[in-house]
MOPAC internal coordinates of N, CA, C and O (Angstrom, degrees):
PM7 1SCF
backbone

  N    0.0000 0     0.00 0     0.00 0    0    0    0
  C    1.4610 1     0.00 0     0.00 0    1    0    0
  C    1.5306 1   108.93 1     0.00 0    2    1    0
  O    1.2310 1   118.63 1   -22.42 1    3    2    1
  N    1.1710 1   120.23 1   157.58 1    3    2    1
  C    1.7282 1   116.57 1  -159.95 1    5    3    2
  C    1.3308 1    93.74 1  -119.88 1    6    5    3
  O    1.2310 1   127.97 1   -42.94 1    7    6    5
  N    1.6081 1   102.27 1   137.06 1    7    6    5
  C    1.3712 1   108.27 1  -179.54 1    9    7    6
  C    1.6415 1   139.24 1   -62.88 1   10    9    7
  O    1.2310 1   119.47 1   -46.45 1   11   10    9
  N    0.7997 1   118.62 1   133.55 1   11   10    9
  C    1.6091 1   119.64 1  -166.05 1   13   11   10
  C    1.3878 1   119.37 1   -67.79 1   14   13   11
  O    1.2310 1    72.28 1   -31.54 1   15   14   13
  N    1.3628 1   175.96 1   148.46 1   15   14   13
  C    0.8922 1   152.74 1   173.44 1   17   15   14
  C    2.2014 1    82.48 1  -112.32 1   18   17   15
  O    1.2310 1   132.15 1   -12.08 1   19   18   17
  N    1.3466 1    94.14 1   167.92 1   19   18   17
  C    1.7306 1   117.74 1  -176.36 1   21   19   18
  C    1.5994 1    95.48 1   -56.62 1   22   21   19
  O    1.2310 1   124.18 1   118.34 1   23   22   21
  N    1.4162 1   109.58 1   -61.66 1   23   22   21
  C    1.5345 1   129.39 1  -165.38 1   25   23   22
  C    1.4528 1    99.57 1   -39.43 1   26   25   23
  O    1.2310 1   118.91 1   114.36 1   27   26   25
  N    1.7036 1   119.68 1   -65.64 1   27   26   25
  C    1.6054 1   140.52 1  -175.66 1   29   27   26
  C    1.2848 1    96.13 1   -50.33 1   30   29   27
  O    1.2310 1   111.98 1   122.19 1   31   30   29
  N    1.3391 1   132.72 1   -57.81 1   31   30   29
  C    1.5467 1   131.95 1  -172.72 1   33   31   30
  C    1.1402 1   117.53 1   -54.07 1   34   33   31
  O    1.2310 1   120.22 1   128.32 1   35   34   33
  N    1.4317 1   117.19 1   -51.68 1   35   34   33
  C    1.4283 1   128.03 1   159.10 1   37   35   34
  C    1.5228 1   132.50 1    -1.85 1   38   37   35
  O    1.2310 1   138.12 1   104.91 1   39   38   37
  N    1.8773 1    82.49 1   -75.09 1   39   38   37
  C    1.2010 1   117.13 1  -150.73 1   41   39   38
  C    1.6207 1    94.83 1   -91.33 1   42   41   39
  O    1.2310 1   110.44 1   160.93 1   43   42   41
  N    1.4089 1   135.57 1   -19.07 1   43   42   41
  C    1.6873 1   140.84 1   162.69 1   45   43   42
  C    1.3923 1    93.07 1   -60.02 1   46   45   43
  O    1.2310 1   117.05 1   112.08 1   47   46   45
  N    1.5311 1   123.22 1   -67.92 1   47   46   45
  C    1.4411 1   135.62 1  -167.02 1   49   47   46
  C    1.6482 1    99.44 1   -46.83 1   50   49   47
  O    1.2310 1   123.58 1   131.37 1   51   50   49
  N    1.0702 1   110.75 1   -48.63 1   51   50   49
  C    1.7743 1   108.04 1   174.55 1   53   51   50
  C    1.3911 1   126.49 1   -45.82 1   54   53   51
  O    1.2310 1   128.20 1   127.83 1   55   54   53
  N    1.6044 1   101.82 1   -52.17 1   55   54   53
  C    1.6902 1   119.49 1  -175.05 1   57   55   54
  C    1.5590 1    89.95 1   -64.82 1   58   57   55
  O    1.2310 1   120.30 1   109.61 1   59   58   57
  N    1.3975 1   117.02 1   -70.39 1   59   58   57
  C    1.5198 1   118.56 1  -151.38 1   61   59   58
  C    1.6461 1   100.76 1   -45.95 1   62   61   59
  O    1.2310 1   122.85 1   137.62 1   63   62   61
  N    1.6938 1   112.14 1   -42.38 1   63   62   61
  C    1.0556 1   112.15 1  -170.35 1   65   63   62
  C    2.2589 1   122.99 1   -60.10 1   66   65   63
  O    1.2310 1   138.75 1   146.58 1   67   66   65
  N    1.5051 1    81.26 1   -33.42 1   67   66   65
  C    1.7268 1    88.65 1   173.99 1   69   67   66
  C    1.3366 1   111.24 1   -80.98 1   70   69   67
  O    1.2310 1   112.36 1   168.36 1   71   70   69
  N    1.7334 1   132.02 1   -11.64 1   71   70   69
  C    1.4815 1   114.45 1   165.55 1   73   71   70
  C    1.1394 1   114.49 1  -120.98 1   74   73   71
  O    1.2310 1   128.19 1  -123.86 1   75   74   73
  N    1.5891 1   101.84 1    56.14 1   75   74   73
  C    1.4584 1    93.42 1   157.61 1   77   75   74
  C    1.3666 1   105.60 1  -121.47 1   78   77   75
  O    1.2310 1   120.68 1  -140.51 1   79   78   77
  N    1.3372 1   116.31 1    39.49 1   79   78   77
  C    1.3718 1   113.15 1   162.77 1   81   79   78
  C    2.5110 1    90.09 1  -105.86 1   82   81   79
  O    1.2310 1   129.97 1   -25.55 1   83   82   81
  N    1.5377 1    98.37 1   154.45 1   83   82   81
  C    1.2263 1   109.02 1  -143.37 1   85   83   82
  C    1.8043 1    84.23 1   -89.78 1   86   85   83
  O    1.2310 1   119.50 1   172.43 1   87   86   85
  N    1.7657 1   118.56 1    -7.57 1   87   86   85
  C    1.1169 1   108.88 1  -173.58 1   89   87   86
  C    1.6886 1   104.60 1   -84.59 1   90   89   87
  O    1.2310 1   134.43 1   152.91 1   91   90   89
  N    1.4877 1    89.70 1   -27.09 1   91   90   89
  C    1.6212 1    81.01 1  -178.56 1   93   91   90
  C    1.2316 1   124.74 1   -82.46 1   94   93   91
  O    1.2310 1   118.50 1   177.24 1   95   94   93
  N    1.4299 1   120.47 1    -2.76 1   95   94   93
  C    1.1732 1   126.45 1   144.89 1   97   95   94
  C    1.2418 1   137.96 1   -59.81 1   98   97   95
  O    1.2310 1   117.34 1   119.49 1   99   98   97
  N    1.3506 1   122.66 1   -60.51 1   99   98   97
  C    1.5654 1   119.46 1   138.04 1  101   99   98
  C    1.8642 1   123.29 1   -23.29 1  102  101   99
  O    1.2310 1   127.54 1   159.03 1  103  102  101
  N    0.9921 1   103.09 1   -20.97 1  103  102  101
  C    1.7773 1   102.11 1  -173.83 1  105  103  102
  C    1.7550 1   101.01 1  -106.27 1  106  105  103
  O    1.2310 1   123.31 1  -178.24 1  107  106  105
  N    1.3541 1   111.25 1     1.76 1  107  106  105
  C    1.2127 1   104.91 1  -172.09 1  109  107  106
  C    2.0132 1    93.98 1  -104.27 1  110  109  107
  O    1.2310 1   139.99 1   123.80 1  111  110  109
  N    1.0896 1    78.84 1   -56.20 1  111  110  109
  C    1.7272 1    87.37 1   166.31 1  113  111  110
  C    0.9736 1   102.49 1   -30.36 1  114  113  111
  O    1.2310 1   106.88 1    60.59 1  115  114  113
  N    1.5274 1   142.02 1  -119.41 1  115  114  113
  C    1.2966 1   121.65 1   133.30 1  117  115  114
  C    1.4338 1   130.66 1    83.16 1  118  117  115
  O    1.2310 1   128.54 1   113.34 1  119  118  117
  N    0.8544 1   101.15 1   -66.66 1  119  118  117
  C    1.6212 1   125.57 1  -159.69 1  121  119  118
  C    1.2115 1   105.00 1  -125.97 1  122  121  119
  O    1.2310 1   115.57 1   148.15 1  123  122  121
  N    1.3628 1   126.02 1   -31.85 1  123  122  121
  C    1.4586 1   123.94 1   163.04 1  125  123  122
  C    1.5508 1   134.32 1   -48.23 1  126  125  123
  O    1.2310 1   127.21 1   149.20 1  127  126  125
  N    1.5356 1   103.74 1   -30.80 1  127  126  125
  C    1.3461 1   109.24 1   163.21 1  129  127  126
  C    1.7203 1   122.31 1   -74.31 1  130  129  127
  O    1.2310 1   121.42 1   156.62 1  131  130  129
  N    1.4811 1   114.89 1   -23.38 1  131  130  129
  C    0.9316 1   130.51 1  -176.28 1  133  131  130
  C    1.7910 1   138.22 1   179.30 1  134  133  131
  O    1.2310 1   118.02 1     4.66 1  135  134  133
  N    0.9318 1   121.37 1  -175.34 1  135  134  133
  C    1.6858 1   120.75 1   171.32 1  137  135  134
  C    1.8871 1   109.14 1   -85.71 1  138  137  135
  O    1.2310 1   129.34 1   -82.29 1  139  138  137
  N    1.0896 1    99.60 1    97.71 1  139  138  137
  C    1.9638 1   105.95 1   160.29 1  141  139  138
  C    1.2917 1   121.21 1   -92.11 1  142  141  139
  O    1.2310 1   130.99 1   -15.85 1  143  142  141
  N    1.3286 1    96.40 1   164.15 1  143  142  141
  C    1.7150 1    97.30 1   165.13 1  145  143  142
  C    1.6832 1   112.38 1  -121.07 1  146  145  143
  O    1.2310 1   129.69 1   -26.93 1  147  146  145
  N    1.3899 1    98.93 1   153.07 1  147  146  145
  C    1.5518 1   109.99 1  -150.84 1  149  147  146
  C    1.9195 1    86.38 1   -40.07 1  150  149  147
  O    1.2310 1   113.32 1   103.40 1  151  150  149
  N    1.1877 1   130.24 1   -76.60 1  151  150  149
  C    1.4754 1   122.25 1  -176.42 1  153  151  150
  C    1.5765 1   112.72 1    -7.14 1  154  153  151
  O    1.2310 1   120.84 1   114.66 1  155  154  153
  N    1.5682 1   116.00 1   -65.34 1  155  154  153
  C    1.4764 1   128.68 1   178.62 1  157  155  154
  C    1.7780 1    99.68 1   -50.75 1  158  157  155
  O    1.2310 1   118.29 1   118.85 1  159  158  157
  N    1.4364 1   120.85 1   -61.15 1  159  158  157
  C    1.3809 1   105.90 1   177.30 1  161  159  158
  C    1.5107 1   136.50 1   -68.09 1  162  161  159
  O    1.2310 1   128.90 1   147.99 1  163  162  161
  N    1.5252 1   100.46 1   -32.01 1  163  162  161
  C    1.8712 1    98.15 1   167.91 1  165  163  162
  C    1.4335 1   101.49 1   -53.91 1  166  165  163
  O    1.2310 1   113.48 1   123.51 1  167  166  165
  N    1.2634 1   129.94 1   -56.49 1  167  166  165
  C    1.3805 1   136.04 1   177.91 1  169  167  166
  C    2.2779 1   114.79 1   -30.08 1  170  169  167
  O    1.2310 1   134.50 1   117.13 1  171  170  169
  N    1.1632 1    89.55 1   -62.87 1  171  170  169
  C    1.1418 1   107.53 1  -163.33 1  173  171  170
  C    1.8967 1   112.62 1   -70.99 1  174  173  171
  O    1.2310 1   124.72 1   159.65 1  175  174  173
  N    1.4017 1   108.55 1   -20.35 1  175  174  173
  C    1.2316 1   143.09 1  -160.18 1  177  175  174
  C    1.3106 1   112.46 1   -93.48 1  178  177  175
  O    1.2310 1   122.11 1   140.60 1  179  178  177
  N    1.6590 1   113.56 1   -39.40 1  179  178  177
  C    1.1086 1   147.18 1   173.63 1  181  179  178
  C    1.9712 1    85.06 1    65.68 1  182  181  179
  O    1.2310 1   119.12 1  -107.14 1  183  182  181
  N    1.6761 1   119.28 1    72.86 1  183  182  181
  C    1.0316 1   132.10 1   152.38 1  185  183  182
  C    1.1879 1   123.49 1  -159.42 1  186  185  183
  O    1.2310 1   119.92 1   -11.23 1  187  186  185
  N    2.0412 1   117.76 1   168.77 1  187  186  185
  C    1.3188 1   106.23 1  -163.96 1  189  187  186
  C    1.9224 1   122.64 1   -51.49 1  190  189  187
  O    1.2310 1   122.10 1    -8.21 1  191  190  189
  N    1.2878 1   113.58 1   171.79 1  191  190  189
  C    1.8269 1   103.93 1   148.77 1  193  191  190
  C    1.0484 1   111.61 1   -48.74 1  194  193  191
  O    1.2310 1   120.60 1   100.84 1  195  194  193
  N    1.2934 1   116.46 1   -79.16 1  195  194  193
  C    1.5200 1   126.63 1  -178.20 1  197  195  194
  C    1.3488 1   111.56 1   -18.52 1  198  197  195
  O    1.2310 1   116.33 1   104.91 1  199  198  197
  N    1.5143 1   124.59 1   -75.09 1  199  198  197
  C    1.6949 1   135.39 1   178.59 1  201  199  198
  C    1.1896 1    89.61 1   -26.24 1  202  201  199
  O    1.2310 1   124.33 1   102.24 1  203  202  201
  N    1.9139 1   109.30 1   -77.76 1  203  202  201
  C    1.7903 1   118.06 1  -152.05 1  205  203  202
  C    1.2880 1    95.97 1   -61.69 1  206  205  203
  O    1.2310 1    89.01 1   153.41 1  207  206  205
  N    1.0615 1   168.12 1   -26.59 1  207  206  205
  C    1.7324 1   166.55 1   170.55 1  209  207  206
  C    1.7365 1    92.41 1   -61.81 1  210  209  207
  O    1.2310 1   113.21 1   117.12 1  211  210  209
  N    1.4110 1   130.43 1   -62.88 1  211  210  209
  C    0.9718 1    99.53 1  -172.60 1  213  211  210
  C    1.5445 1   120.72 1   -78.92 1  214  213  211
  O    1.2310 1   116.61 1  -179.72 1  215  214  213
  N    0.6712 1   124.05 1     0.28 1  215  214  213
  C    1.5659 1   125.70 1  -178.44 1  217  215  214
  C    1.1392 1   122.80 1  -103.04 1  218  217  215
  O    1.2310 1   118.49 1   156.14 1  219  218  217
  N    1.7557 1   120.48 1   -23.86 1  219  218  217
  C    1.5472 1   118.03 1   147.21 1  221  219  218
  C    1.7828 1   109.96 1   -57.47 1  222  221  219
  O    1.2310 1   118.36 1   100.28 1  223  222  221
  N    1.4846 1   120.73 1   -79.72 1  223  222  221
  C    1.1083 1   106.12 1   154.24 1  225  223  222
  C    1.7870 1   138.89 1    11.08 1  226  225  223
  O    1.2310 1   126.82 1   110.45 1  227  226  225
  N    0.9735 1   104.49 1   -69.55 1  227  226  225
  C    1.5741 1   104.28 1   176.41 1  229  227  226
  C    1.8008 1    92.39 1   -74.09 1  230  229  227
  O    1.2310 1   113.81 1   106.14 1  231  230  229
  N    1.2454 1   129.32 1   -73.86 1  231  230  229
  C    1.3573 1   121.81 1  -174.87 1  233  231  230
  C    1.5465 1   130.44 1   -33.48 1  234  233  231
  O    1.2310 1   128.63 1   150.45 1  235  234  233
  N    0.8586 1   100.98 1   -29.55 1  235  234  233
  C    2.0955 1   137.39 1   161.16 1  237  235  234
  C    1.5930 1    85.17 1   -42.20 1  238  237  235
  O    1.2310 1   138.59 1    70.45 1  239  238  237
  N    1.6389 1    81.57 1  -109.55 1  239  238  237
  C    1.8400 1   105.18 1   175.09 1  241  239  238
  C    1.4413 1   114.82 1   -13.31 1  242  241  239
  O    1.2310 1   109.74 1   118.93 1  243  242  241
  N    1.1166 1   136.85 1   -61.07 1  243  242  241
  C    1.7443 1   145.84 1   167.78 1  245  243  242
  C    1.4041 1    87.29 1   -43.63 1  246  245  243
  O    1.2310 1   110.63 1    98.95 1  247  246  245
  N    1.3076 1   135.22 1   -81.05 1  247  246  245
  C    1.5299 1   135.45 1  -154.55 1  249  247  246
  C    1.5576 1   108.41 1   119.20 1  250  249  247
  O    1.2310 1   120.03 1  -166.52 1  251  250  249
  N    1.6049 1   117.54 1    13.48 1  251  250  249
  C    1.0934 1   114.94 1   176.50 1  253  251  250
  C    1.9447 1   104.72 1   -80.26 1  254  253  251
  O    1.2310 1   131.45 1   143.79 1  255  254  253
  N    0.8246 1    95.50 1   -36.21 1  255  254  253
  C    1.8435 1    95.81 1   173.67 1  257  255  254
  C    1.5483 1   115.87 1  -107.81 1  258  257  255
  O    1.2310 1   125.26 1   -20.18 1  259  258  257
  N    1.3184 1   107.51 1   159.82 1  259  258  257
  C    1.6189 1   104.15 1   167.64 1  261  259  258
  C    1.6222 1    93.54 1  -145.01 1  262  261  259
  O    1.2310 1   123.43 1   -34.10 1  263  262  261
  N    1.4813 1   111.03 1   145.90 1  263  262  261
  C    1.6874 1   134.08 1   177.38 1  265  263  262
  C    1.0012 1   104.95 1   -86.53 1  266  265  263
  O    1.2310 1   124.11 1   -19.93 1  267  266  265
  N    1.7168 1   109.71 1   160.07 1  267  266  265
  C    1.1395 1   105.35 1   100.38 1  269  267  266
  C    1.4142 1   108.36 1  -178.46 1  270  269  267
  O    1.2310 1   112.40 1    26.16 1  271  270  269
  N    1.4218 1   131.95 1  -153.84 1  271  270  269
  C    1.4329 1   122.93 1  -141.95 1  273  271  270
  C    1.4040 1   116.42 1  -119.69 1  274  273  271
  O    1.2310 1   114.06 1   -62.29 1  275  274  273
  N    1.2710 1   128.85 1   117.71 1  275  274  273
  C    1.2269 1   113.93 1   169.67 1  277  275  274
  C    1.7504 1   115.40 1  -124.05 1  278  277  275
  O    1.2310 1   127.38 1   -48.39 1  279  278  277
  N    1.3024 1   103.41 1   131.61 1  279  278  277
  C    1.6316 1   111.35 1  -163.78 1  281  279  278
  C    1.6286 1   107.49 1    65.79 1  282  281  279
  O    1.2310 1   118.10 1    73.14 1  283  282  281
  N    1.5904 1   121.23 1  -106.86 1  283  282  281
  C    1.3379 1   100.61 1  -167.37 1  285  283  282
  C    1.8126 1    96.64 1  -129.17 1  286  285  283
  O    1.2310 1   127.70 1  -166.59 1  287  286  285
  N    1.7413 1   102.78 1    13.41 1  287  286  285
  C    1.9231 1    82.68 1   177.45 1  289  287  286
  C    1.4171 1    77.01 1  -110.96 1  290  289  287
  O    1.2310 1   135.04 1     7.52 1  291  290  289
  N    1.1806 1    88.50 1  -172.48 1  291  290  289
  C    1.5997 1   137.62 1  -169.27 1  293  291  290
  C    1.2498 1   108.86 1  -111.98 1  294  293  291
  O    1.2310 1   105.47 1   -79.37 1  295  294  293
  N    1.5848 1   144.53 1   100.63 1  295  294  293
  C    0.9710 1   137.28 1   138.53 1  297  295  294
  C    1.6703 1   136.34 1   -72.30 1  298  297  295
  O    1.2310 1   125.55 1   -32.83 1  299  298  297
  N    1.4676 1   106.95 1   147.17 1  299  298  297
  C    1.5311 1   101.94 1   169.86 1  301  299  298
  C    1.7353 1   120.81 1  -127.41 1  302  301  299
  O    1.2310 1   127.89 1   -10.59 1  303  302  301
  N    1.2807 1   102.41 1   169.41 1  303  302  301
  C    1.3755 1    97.05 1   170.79 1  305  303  302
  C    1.6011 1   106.15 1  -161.96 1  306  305  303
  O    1.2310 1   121.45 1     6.30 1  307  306  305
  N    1.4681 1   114.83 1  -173.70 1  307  306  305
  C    1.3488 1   115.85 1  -147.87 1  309  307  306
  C    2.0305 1    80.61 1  -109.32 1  310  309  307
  O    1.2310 1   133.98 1   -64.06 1  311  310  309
  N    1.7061 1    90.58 1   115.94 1  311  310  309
  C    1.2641 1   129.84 1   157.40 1  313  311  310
  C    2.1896 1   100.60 1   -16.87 1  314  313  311
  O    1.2310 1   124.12 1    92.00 1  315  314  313
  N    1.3751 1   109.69 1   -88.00 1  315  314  313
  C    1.2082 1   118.86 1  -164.63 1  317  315  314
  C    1.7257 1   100.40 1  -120.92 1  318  317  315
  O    1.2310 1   117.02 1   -89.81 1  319  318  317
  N    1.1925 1   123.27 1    90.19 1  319  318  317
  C    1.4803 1   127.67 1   172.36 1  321  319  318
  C    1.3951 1   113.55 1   -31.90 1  322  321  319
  O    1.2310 1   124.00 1   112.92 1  323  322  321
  N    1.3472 1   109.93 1   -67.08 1  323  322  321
  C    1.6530 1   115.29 1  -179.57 1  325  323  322
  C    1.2739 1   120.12 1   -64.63 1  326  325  323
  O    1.2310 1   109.39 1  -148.96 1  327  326  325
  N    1.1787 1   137.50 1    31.04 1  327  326  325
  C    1.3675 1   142.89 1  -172.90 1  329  327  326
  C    1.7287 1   104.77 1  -121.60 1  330  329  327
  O    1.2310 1   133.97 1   115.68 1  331  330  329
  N    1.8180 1    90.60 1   -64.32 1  331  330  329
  C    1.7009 1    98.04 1  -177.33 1  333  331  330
  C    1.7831 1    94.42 1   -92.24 1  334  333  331
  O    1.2310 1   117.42 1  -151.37 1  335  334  333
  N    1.2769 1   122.52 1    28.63 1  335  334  333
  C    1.8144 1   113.34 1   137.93 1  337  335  334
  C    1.6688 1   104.87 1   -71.20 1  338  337  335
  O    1.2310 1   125.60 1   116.54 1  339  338  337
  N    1.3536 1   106.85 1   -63.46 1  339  338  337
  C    1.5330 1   101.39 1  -176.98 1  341  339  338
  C    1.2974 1   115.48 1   -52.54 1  342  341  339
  O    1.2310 1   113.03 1   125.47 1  343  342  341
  N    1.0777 1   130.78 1   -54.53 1  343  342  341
  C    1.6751 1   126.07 1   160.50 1  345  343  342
  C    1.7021 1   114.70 1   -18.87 1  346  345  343
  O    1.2310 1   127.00 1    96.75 1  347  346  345
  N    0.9061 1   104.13 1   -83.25 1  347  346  345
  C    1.7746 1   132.42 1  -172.75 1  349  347  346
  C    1.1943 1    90.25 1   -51.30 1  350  349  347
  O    1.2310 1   107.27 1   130.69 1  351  350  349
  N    1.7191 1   141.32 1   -49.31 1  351  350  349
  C    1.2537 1   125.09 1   176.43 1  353  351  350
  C    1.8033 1   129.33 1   -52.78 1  354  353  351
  O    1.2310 1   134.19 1   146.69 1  355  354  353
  N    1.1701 1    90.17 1   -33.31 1  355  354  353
  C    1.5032 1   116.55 1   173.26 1  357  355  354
  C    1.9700 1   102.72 1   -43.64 1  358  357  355
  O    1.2310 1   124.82 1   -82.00 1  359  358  357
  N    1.2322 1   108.34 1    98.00 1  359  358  357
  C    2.0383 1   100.51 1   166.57 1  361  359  358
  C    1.2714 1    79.98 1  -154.18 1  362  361  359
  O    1.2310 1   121.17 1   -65.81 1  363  362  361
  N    1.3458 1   115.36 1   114.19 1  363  362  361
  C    1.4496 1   128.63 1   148.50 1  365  363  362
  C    1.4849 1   121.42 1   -68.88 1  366  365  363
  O    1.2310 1   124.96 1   -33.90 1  367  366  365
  N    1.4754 1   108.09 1   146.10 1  367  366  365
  C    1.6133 1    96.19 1   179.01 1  369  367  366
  C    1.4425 1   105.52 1   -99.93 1  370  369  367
  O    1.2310 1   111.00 1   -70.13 1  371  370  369
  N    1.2249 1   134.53 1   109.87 1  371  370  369
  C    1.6015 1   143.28 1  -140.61 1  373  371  370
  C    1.8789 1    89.20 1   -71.68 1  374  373  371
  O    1.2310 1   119.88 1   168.71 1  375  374  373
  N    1.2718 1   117.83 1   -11.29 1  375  374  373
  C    1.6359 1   107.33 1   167.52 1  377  375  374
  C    1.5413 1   113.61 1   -56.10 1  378  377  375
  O    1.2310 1   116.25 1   167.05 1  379  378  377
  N    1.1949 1   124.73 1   -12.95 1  379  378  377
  C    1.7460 1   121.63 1  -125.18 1  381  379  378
  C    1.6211 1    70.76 1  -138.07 1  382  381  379
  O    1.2310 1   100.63 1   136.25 1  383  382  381
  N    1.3999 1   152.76 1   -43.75 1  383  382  381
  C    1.5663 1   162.59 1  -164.74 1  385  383  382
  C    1.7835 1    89.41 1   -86.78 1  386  385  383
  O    1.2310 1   102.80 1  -177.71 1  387  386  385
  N    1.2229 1   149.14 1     2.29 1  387  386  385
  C    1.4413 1   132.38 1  -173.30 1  389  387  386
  C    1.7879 1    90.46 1   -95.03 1  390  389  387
  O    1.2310 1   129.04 1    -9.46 1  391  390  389
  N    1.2694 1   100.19 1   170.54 1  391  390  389
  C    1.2433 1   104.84 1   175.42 1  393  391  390
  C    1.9059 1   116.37 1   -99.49 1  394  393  391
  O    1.2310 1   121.05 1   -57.33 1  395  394  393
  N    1.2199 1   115.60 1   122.67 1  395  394  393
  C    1.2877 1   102.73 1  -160.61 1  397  395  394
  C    1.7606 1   102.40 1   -77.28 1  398  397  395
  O    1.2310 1   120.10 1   180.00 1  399  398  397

C-alpha cells in the first residue's frame, strides 16, 4: 500500500467531507451521465438555482468538478470520472450497516 503523505489525507478528508451532504450526492449522480448546467441540475435535483450554484461551487472548490461556460450558462462536470465511479458504486444495503 503506498504511503500517504498528511497533505493527500487532508485533501480525501476534504472531498469525503463535502459529499456527505445527500444533495451532493444526488448532483453527482447527475453528472455521471454527463456535463449539465446548473439549470439542468436544479431541475434534475428537484432544487433551487441558487442551492445547485452553491453546491456545484463548493464541489468545484474540492476539485471534484470543473466548469465551464458556453454562451451565458455554466456547465459542469466530474473533475476525474474514475474516482467518483468508486464513489457512486458505494450503496450499502442498510440491512448489512445494523449492528448484529
Amino acid at each position: 500500500m503506498e504511503d500517504l503523505s498528511h497533505s493527500d489525507a487532508e485533501r480525501q478528508a476534504d472531498i469525503f467531507s463535502v459529499l456527505s451532504n445527500p444533495k451532493r450526492i444526488l448532483i453527482l449522480r447527475a453528472l455521471a451521465e454527463g456535463e449539465l448546467s446548473v439549470g439542468d441540475v436544479a431541475q434534475m435535483v428537484d432544487i433551487s438555482m441558487q442551492n445547485a450554484s452553491h453546491h456545484l461551487r463548493l464541489m468545484k472548490d474540492k476539485g471534484i468538478l470543473i466548469r465551464h461556460r458556453k454562451g451565458q450558462s455554466i456547465f459542469y462536470q466530474i473533475a476525474a470520472p474514475e474516482i467518483v465511479a468508486g464513489i457512486l458504486e458505494m450503496d450499502p444495503d442498510p440491512a448489512e450497516l445494523k449492528d448484529e
